[in-house]
Structures are given as C-alpha cells and as structure tokens.
C-alpha positions in Angstrom: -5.5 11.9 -24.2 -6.5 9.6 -21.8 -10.4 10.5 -19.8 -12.0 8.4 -17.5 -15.5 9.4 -17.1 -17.7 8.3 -13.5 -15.9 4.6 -13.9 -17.2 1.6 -11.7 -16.5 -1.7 -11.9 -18.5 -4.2 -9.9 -17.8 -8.0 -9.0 -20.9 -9.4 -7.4 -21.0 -7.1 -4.1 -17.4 -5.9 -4.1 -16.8 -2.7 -6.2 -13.1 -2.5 -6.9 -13.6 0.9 -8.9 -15.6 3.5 -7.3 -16.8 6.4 -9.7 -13.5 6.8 -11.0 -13.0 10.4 -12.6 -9.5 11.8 -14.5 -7.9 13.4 -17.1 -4.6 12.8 -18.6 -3.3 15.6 -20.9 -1.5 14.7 -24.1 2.9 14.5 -22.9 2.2 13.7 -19.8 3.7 11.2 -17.5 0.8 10.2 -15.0 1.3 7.8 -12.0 -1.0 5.7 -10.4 -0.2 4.8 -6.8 -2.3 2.6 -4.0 -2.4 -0.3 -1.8 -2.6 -3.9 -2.6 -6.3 -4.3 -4.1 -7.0 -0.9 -4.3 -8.5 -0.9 -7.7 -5.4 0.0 -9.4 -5.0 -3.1 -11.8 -9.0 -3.0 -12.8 -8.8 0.5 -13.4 -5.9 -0.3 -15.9 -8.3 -3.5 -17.1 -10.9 -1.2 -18.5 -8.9 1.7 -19.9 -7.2 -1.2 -21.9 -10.2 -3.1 -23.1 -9.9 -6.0 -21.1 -12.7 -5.7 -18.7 -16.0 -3.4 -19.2 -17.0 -1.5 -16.6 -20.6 -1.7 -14.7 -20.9 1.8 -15.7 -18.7 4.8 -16.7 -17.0 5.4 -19.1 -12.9 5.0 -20.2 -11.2 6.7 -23.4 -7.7 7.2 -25.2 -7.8 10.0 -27.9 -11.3 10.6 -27.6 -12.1 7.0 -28.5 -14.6 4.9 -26.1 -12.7 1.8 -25.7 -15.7 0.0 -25.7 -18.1 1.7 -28.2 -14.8 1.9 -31.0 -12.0 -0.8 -29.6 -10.3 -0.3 -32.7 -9.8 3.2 -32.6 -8.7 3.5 -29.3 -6.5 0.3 -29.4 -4.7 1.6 -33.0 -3.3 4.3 -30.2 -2.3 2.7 -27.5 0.4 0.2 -25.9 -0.5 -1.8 -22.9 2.1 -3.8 -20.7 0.5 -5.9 -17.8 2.3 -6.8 -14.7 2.9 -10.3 -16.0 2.9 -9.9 -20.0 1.4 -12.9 -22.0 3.4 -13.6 -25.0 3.5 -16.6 -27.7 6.2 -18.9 -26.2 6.5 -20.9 -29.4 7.5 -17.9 -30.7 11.5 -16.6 -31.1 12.1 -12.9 -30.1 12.5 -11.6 -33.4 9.4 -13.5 -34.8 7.3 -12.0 -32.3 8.4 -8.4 -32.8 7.5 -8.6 -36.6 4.9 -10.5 -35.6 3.6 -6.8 -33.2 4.8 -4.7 -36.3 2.5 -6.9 -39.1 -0.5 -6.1 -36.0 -0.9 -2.1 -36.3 0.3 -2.5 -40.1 3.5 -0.3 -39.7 5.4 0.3 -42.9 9.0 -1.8 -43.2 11.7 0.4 -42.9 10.0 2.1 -39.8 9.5 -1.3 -38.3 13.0 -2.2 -38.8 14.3 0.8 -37.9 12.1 0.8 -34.4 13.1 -2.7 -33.7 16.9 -2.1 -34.1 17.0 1.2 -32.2 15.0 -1.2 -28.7 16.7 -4.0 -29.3 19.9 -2.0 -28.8 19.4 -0.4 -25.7 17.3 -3.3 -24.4 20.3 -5.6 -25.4 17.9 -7.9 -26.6 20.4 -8.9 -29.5 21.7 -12.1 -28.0 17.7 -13.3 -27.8 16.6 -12.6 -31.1 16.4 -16.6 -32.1 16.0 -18.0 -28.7 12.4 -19.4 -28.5 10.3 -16.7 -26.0 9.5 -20.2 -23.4 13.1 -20.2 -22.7 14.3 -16.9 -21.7 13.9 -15.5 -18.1 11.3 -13.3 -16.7 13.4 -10.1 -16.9 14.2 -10.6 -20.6 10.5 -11.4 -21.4 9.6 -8.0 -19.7 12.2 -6.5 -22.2 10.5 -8.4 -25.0 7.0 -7.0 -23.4 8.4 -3.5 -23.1 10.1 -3.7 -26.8 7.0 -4.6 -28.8 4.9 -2.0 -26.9 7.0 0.7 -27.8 7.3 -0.7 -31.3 4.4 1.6 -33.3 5.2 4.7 -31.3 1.6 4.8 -29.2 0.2 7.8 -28.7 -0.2 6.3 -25.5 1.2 3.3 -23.5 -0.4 2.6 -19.9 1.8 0.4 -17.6 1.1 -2.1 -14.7 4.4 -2.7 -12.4 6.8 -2.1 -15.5 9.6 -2.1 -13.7 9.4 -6.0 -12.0 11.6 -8.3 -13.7 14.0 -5.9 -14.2 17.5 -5.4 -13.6 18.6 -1.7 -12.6 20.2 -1.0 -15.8 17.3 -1.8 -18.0 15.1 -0.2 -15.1 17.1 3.0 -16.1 16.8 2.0 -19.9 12.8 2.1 -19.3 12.6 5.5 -17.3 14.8 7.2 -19.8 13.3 6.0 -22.6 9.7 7.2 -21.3 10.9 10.8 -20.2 11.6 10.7 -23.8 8.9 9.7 -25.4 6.8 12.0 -23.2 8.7 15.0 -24.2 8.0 13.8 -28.0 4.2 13.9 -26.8 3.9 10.2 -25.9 1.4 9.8 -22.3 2.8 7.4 -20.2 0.1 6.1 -17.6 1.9 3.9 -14.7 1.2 1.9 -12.1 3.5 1.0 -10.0 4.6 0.3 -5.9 8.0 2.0 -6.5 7.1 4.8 -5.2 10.7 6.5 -6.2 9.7 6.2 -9.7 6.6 8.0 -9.4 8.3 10.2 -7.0 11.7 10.2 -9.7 8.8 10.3 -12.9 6.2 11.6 -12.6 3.8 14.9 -13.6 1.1 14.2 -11.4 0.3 11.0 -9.1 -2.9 9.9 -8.1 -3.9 8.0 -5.2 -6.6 5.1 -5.3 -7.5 3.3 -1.9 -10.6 0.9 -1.8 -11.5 0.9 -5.4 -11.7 5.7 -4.7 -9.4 8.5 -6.2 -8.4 10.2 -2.6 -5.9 12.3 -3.7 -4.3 14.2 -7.3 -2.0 16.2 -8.2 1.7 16.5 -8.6 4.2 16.1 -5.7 3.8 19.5 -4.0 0.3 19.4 -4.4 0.1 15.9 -2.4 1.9 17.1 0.5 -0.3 19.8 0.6 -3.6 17.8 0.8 -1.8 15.2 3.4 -0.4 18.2 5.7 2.7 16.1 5.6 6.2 18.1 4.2 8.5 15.0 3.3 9.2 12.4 0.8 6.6 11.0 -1.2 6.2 8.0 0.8 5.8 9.7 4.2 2.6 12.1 1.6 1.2 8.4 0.5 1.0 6.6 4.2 -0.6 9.8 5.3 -3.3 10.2 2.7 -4.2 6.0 2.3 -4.1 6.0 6.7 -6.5 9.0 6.5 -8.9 7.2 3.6 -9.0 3.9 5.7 -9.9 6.1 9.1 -12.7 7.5 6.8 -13.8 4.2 5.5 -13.5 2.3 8.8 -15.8 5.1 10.7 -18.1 4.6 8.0 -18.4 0.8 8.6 -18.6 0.9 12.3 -20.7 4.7 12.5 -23.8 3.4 14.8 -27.2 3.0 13.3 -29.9 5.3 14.2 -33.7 4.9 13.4 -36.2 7.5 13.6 -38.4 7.5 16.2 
C-alpha cells in the first residue's frame, strides 16, 4: 500500500533522506520513530506530494505520487504536525468543503461527518469561524476532515499534539479501527508509548537513514537490549550516531 523505493532527498549539501527503502502492507499500522531532524518529516513531505525527492521513488496504492498525484492523492489522508486550514472558514463549512474535494456522495458525507463530529465532540464548533478555536480543536478539525473519505491510507506527523487525553484516546481507537477495516495508518510521532501502545512494526530513522525495522520484539533483538521500547530506541539511535561519528573523525590515509 505504501512503497518507498531508494528515496533521497537533498538540500544543497545536507541530505535529510538517505536511500530510504520500505514497505507498508495494506491494514497495517506502521510507526515512524527518530530524533529531532532525523529525516522523519521530509520523508512524510515526499510520500505526501509536498516535496520531490532528488531521486527515489515514493508510492500509495501503486501510484507514483509524482508521476500520477491524482491517483495517489484520491487515496490518501495527510495530517501535518501543524495542519493549515481556511480560517475564514466555519467548522462545518470546511468539512463539506473536504467532502465537495474527493467528490463523495451526500448521504455518505453526512453520514461520515456526523459519526466524527460525535466522538470528536466537535458539535459545539460547527459555526464558530476555524481563526477562533484553539489549537487542540483545530487538530480535531484536521483529524475529522482527514478521516472524512475513508483513505485507503492516511499518514500522520505528531497527531497526537494539541490534544487532550480523551481525544488522544478518541484518535488511537479510531485508528486501530480503521486498520482492522484495512485502512494503513503511517505515524510519526515522539510518543514513543503510542508506537509502543500502536503499532505493527516501527522503524527507526537517524541522520536522514532507516537503522532499524521491525515490530517490537524484533527491535530489541537488533539493539541487544530486553526492555521497554524506549530503552530499544536510545540503544539503536546511540549505536547509529557511534557509527556516524567514527565515520566523520576515521583518520585519512593516502597511498603511498
């Protein structure tokens, strides 16, 4: 469902995304974990059409997001870390207003909405102008009209900031759900209890590199470490910067 293919992504001489290679089955719930500027949000960038790569390549549903945006788009759901939405707009206005986008059909959009709205408690916002509500109800908005055309796939950057703990909860449930109804669910996030709490399978990306895959029991495995996820993801990003650092200060020999 999701396939990144040898991804790089260059910004002058930085590479934020290193020959990034995955696969992301159909159902599954996939998290991406890492340090600050690790290559995490780029890597999110170009699987959601915002930013092309240098070279590589990324696809939803078989679709190249850059050779056939539509396609791939018409599939998916994307919900940045800090979602832009039209302010001008109230909440209900720009729900229909994501409906009338991927074309859906009336009753299903009104049925969607209703069902969201409901366990996002959104009803109280409806006719408020989007400028004036908070930053955790403007998440919920986010959240709400991504899940509105039932994606085949919805990838998300740091969901869970903004919110409270109920709606926190709201969003987990509602994603276990939709990946047991097929829906992928591709996450970034620092919460490393809801990867650890989520999640299929977690990768790890550390200087723009994938250093580590699979699910939990699998990472402790590669780190050597038997303990809580957090203990497996200090052990695996420490061992990745030891590499990296020998690698910048490794002495320079010339042939005689």
């Amino acid at each position: 469902m999701i396939e990144l293919v040898q991804l790089v992504k260059r910004f002058g001489d930085l590479t934020a995304v290193n020959d990034l290679s995955l696969t992301v089955p159909r159902g599954e719930f996939f998290a991406v974990l890492g340090p600050n500027a690790a290559g995490k949000t780029t890597t999110i960038k170009m699987l959601s059409g915002l930013l092309r790569p240098s070279s590589g390549q990324a696809k939803i549903a078989g679709f190249d997001v850059q050779t056939h945006p539509m396609e791939a788009r018409k599939r998916m759901a994307y919900v940045p870390d800090f979602p832009f939405l039209y302010d001008k707009l109230t909440t209900a206005e720009f729900l229909r207003f994501t409906g009338q986008i991927f074309r859906m059909e009336e009753k299903v959009m009104l049925r969607n909405s209703d069902e969201l709205i409901s366990r996002f408690n959104l009803e109280p916002y409806l006719k408020k102008s989007i400028e004036g509500l908070s930053h955790g109800t403007r998440q919920r908005v986010a959240i709400v009209s991504a899940l509105l055309h039932d994606p085949e796939v919805i990838i998300l950057d740091e969901p869970m900031v903004g919110l409270d703990p109920h709606h926190a909860r709201v969003l987990k449930d509602i994603l276990k759900e939709k990946t047991k109804q097929g829906m992928t669910v591709f996450i970034s996030t620092h919460q490393l209890s809801v990867a650890e709490e989520m999640a299929d399978r977690i990768s790890i990306i550390h200087h723009g590199r994938l250093v580590a895959l699979g699910t939990q029991e699998e990472l402790r495995r590669q780190s050597g470490v038997d303990g809580a996820l957090e203990l497996t993801f200090l052990a695996l990003t420490a061992a990745e910067a030891n590499l990296v650092s020998d690698h910048t200060h490794a002495p320079v020999t010339h042939a005689s």
